[in-house]
PDB file of N, CA, C and O in Angstrom, chain B, residues numbered from 101:
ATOM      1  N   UNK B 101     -90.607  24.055 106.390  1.00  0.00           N
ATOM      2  CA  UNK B 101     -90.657  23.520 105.049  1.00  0.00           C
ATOM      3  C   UNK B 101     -90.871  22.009 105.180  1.00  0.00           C
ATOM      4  O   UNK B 101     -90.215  21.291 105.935  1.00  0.00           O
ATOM      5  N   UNK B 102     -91.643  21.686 104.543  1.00  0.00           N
ATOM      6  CA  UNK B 102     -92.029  20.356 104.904  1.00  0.00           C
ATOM      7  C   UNK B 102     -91.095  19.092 104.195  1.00  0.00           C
ATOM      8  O   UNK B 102     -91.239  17.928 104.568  1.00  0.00           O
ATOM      9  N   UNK B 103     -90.199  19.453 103.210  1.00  0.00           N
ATOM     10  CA  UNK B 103     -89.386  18.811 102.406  1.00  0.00           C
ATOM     11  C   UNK B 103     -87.980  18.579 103.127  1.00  0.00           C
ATOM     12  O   UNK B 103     -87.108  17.714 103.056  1.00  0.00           O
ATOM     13  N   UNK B 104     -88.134  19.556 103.728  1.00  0.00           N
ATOM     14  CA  UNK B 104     -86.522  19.740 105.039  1.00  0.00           C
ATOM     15  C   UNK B 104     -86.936  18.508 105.893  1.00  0.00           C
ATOM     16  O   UNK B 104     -86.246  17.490 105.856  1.00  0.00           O
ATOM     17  N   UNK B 105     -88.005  18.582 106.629  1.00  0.00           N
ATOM     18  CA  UNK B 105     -88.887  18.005 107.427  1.00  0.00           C
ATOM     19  C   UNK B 105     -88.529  16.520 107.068  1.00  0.00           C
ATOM     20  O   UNK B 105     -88.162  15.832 108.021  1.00  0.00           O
ATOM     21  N   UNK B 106     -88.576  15.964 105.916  1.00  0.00           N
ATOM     22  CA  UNK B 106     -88.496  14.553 105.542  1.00  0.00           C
ATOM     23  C   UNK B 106     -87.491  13.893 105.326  1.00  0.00           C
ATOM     24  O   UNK B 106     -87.316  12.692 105.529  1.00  0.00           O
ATOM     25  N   UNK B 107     -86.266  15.230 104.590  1.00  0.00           N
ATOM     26  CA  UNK B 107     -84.764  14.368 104.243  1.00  0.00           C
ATOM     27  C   UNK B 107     -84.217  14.778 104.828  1.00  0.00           C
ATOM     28  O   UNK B 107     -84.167  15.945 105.217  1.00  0.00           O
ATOM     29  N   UNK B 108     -83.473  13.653 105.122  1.00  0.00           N
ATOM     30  CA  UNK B 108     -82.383  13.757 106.497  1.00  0.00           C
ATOM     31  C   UNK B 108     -81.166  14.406 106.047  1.00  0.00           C
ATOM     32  O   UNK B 108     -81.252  14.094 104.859  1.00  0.00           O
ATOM     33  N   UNK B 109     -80.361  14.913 106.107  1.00  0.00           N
ATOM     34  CA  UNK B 109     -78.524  15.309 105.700  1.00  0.00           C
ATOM     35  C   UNK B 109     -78.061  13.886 105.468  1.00  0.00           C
ATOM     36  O   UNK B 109     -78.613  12.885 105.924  1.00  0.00           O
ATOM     37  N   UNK B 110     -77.001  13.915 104.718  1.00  0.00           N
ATOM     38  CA  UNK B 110     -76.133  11.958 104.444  1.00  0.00           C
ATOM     39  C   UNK B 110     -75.760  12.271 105.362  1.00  0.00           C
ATOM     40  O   UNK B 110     -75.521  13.369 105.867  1.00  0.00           O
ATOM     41  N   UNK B 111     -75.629  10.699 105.834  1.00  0.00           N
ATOM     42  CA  UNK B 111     -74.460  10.489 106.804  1.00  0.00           C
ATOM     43  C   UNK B 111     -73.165  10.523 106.311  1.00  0.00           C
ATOM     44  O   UNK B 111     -72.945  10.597 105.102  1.00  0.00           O
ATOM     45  N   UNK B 112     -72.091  10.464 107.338  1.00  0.00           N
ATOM     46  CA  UNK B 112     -70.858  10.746 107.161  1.00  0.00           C
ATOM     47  C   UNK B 112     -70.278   9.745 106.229  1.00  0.00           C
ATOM     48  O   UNK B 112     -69.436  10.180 105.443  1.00  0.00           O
ATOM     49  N   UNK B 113     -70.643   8.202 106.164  1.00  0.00           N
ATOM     50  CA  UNK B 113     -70.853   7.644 105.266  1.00  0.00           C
ATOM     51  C   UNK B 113     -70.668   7.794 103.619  1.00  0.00           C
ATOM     52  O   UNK B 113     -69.853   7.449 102.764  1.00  0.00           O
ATOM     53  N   UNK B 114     -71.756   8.424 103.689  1.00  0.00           N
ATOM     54  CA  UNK B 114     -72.560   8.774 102.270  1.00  0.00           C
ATOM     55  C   UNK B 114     -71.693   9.940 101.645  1.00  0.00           C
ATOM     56  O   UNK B 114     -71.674  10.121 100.427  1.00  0.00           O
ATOM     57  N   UNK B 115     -71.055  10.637 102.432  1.00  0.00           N
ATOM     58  CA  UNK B 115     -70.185  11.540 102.260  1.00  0.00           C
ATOM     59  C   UNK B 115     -69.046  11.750 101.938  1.00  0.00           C
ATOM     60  O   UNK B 115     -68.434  12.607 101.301  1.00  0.00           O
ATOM     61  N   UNK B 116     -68.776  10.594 102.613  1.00  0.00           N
ATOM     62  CA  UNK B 116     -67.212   9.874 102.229  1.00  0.00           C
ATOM     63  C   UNK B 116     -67.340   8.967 100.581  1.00  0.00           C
ATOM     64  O   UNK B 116     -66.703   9.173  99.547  1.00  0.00           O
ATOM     65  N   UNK B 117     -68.180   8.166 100.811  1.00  0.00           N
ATOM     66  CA  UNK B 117     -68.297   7.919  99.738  1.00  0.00           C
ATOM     67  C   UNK B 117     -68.982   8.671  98.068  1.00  0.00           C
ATOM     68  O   UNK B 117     -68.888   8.126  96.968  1.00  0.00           O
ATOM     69  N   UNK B 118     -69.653  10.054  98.367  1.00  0.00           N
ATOM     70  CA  UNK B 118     -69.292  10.995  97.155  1.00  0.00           C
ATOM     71  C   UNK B 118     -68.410  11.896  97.019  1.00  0.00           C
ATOM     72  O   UNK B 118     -68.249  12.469  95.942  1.00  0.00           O
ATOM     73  N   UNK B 119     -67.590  12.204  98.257  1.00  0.00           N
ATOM     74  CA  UNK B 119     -66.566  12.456  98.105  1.00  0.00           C
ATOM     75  C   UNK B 119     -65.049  11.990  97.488  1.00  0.00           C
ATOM     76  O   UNK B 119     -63.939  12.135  98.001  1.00  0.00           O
ATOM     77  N   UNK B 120     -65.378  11.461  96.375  1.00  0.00           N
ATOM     78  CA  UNK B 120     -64.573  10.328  96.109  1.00  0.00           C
ATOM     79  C   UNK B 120     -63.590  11.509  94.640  1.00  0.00           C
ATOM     80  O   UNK B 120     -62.579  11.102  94.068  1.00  0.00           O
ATOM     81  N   UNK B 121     -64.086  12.566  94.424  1.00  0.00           N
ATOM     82  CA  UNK B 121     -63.706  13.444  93.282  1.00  0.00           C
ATOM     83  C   UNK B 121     -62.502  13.078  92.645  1.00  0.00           C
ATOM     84  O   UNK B 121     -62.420  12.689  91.479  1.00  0.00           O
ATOM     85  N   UNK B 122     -61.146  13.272  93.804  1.00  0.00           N
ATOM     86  CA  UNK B 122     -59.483  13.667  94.114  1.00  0.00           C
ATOM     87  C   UNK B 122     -59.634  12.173  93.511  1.00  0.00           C
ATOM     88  O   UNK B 122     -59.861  12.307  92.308  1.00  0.00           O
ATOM     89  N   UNK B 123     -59.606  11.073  93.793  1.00  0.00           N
ATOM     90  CA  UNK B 123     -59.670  10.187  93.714  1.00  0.00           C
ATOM     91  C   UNK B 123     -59.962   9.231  91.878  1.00  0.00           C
ATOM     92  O   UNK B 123     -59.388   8.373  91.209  1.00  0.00           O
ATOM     93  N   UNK B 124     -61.372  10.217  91.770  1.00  0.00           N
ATOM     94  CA  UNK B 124     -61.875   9.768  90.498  1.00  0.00           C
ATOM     95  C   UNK B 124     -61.509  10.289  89.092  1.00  0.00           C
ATOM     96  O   UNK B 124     -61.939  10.072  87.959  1.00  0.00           O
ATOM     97  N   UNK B 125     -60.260  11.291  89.778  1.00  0.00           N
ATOM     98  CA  UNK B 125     -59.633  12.230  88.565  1.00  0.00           C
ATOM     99  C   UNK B 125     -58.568  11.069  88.492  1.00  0.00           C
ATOM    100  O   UNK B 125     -58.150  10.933  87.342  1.00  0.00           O
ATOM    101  N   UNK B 126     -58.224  10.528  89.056  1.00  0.00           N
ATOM    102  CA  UNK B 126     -57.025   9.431  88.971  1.00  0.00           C
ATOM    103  C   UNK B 126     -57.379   8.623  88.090  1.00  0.00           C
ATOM    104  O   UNK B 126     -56.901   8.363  86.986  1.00  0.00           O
ATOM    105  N   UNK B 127     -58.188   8.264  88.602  1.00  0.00           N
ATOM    106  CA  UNK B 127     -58.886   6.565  87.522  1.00  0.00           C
ATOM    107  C   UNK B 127     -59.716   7.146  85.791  1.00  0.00           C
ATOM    108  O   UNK B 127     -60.050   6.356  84.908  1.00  0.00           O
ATOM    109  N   UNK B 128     -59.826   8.205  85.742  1.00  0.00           N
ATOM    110  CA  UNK B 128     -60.813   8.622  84.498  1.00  0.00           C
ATOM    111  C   UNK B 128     -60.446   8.214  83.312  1.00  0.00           C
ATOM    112  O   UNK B 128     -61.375   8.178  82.506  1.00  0.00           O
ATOM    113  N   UNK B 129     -59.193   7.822  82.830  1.00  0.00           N
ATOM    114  CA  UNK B 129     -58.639   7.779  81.636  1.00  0.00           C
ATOM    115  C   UNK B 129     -58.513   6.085  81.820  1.00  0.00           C
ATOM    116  O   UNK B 129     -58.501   5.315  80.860  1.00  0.00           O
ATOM    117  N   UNK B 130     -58.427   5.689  83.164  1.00  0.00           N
ATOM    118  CA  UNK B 130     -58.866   4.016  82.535  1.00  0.00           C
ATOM    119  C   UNK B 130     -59.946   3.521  83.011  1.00  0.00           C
ATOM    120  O   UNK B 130     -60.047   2.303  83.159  1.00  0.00           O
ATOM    121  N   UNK B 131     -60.815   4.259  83.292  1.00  0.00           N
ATOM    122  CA  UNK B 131     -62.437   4.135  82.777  1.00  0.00           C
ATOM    123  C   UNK B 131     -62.356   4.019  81.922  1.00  0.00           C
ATOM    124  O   UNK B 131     -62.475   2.875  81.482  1.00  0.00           O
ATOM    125  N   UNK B 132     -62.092   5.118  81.034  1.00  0.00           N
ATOM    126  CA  UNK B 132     -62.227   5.658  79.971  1.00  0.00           C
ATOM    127  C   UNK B 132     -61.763   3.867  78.947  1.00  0.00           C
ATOM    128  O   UNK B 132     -62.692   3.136  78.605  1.00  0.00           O
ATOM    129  N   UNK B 133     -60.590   3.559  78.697  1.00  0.00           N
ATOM    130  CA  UNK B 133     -60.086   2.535  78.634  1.00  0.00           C
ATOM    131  C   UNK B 133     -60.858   1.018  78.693  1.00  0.00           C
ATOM    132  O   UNK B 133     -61.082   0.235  77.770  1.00  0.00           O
ATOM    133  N   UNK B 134     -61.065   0.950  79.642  1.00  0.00           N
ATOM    134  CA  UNK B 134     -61.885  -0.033  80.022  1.00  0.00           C
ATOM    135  C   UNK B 134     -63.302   0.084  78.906  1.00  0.00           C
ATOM    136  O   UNK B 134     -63.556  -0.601  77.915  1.00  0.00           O
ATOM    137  N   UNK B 135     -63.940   1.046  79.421  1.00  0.00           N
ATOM    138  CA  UNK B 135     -65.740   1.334  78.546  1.00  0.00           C
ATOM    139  C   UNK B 135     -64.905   0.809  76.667  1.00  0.00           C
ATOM    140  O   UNK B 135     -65.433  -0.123  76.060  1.00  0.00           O
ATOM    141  N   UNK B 136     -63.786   1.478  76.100  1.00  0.00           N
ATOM    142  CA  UNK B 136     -63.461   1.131  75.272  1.00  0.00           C
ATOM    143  C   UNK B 136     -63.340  -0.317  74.840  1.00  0.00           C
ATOM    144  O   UNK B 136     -63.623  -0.685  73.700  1.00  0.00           O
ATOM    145  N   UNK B 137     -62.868  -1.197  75.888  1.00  0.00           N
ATOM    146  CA  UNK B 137     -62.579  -2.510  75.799  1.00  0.00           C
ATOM    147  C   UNK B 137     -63.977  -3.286  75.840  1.00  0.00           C
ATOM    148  O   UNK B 137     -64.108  -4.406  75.347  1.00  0.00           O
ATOM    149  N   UNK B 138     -65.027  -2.578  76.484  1.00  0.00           N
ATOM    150  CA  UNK B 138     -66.169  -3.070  76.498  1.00  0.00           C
ATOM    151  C   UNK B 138     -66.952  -2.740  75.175  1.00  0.00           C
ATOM    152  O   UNK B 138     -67.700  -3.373  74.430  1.00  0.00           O
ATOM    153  N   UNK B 139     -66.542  -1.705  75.210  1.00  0.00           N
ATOM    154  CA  UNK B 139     -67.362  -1.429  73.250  1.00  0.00           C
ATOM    155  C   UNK B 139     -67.271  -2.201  72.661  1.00  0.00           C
ATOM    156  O   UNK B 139     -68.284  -2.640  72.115  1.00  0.00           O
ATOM    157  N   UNK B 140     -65.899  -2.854  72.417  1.00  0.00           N
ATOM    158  CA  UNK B 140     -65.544  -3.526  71.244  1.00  0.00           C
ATOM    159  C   UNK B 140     -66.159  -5.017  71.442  1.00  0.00           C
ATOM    160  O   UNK B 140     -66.544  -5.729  70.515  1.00  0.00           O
ATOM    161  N   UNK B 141     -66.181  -5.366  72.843  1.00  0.00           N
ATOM    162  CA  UNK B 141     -66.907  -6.865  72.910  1.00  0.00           C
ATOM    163  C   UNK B 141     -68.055  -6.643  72.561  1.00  0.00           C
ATOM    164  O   UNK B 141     -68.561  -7.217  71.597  1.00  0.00           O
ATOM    165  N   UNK B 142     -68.594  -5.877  73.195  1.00  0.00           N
ATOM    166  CA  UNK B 142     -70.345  -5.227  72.469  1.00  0.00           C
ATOM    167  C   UNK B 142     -70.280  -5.419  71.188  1.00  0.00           C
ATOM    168  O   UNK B 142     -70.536  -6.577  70.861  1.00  0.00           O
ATOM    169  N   UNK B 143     -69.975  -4.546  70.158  1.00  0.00           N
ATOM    170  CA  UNK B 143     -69.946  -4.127  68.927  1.00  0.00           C
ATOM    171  C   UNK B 143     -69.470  -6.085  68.358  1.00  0.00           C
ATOM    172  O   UNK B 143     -70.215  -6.656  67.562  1.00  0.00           O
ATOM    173  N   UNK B 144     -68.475  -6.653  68.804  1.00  0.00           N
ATOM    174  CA  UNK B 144     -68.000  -8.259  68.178  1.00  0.00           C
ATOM    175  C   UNK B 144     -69.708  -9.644  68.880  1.00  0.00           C
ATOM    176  O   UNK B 144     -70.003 -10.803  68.588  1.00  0.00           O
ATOM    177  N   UNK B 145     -70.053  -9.058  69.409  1.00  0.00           N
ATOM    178  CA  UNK B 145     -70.693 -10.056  70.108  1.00  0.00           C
ATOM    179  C   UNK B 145     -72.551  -9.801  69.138  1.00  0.00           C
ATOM    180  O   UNK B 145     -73.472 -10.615  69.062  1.00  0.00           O
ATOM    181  N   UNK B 146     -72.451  -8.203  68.496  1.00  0.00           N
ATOM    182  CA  UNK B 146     -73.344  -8.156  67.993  1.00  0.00           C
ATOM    183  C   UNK B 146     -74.561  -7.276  68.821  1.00  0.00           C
ATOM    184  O   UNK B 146     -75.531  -6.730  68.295  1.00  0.00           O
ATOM    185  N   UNK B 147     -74.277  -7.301  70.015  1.00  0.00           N
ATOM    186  CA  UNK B 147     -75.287  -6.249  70.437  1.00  0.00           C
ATOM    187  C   UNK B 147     -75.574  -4.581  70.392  1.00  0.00           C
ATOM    188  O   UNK B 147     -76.572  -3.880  70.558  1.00  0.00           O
ATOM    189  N   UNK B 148     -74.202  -4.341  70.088  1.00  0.00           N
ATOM    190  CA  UNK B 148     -74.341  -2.897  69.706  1.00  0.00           C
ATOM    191  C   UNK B 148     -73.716  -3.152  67.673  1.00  0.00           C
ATOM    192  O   UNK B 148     -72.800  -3.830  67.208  1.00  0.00           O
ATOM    193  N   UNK B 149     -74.837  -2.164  66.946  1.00  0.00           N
ATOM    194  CA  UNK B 149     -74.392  -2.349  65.954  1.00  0.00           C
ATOM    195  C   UNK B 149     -73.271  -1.317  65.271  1.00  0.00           C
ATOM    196  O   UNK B 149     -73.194  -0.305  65.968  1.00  0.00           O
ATOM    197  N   UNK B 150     -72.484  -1.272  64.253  1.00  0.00           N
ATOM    198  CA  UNK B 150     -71.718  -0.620  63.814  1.00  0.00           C
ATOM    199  C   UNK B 150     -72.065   1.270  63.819  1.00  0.00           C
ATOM    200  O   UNK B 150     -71.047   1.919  64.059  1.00  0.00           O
ATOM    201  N   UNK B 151     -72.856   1.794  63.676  1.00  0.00           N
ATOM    202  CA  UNK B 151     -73.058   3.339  63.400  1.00  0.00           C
ATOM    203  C   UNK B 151     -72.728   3.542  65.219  1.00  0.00           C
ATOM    204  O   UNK B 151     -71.757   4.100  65.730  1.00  0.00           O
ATOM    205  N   UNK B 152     -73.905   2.875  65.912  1.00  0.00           N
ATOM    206  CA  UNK B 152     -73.506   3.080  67.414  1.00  0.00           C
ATOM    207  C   UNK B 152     -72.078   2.786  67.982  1.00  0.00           C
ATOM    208  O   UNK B 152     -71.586   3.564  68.801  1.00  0.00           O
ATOM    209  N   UNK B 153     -71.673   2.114  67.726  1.00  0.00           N
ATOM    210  CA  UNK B 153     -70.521   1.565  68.167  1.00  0.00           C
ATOM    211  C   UNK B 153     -69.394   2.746  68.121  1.00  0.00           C
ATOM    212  O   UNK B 153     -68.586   3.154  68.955  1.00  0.00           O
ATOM    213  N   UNK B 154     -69.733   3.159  66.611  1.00  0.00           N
ATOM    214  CA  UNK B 154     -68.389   4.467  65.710  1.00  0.00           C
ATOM    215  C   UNK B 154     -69.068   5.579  67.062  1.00  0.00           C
ATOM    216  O   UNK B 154     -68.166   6.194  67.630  1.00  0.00           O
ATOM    217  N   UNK B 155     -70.331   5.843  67.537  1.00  0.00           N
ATOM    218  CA  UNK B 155     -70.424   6.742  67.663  1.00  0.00           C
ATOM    219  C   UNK B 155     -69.941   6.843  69.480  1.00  0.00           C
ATOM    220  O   UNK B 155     -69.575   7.776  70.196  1.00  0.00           O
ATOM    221  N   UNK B 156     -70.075   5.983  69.613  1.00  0.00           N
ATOM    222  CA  UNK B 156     -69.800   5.713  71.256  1.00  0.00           C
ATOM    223  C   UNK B 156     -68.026   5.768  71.290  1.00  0.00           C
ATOM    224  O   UNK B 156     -67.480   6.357  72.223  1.00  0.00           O
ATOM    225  N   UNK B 157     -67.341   5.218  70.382  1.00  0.00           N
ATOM    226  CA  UNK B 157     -65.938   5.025  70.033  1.00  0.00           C
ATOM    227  C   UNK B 157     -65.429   6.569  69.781  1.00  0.00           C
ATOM    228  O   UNK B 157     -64.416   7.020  70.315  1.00  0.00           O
ATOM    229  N   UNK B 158     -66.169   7.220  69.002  1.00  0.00           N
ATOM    230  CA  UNK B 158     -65.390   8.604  69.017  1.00  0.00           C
ATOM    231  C   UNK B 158     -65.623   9.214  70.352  1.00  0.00           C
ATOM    232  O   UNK B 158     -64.632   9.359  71.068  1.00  0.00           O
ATOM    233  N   UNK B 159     -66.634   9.542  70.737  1.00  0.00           N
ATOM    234  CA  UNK B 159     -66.724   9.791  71.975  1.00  0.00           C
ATOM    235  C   UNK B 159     -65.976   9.859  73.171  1.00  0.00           C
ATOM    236  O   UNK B 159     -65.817  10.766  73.989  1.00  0.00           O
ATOM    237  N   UNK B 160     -65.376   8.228  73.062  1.00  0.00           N
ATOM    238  CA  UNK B 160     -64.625   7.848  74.240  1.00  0.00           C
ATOM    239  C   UNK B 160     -63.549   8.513  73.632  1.00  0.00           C
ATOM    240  O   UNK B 160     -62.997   9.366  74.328  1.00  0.00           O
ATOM    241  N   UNK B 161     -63.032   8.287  72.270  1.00  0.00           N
ATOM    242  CA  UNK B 161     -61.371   9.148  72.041  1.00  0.00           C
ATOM    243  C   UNK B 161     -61.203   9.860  72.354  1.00  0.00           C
ATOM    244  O   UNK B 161     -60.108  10.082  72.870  1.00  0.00           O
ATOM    245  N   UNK B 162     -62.435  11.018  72.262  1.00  0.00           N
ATOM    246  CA  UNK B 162     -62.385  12.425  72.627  1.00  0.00           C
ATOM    247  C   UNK B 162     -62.284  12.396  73.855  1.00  0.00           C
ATOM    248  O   UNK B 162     -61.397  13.157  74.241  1.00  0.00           O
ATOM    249  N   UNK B 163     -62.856  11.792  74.752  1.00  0.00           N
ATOM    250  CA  UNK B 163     -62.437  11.997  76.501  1.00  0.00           C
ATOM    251  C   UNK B 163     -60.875  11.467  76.646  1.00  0.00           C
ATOM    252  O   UNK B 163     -60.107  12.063  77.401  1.00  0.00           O
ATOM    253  N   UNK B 164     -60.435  10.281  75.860  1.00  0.00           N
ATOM    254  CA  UNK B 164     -58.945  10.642  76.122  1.00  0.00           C
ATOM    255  C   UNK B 164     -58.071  11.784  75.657  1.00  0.00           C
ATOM    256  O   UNK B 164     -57.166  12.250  76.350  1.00  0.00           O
ATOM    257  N   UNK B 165     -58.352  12.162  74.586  1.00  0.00           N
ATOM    258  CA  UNK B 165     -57.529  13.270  74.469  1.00  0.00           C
ATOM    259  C   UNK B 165     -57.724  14.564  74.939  1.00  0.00           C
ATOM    260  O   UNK B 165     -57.216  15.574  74.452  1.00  0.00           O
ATOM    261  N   UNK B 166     -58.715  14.496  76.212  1.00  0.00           N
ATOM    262  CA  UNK B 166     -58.978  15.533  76.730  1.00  0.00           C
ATOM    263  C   UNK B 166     -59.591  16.366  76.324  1.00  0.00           C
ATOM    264  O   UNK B 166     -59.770  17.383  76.993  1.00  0.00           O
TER     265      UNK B 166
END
């Protein structure tokens, strides 16, 4: 197969670092948090306007409340 042929497997590296899952279940809810804190400078600073803003804002609620 000529596509096998060209890409290599990740290195152990690359592996470790998407292996990051266990890890990223920890931090999700202050992602989550954070992107919120960034909305709102967005939305005050004028670059995102109000309909987007509501709509990106519910969004994120809903990923906190699971």
């Amino acid at each position: 197969m000529m596509w096998g042929a060209r890409v290599k497997a990740p290195s152990l590296e690359a592996l470790r670092y998407t292996s990051s899952i266990a890890f990223d279940d920890r931090i999700a809810l202050d992602v989550v948090r954070v992107n919120l804190a960034h909305l709102l400078m967005l939305f005050k600073q004028g670059i995102i306007g109000l309909e987007d803003a509501q709509r990106i804002y519910r969004s994120l609620r809903r990923m906190l409340k699971g």
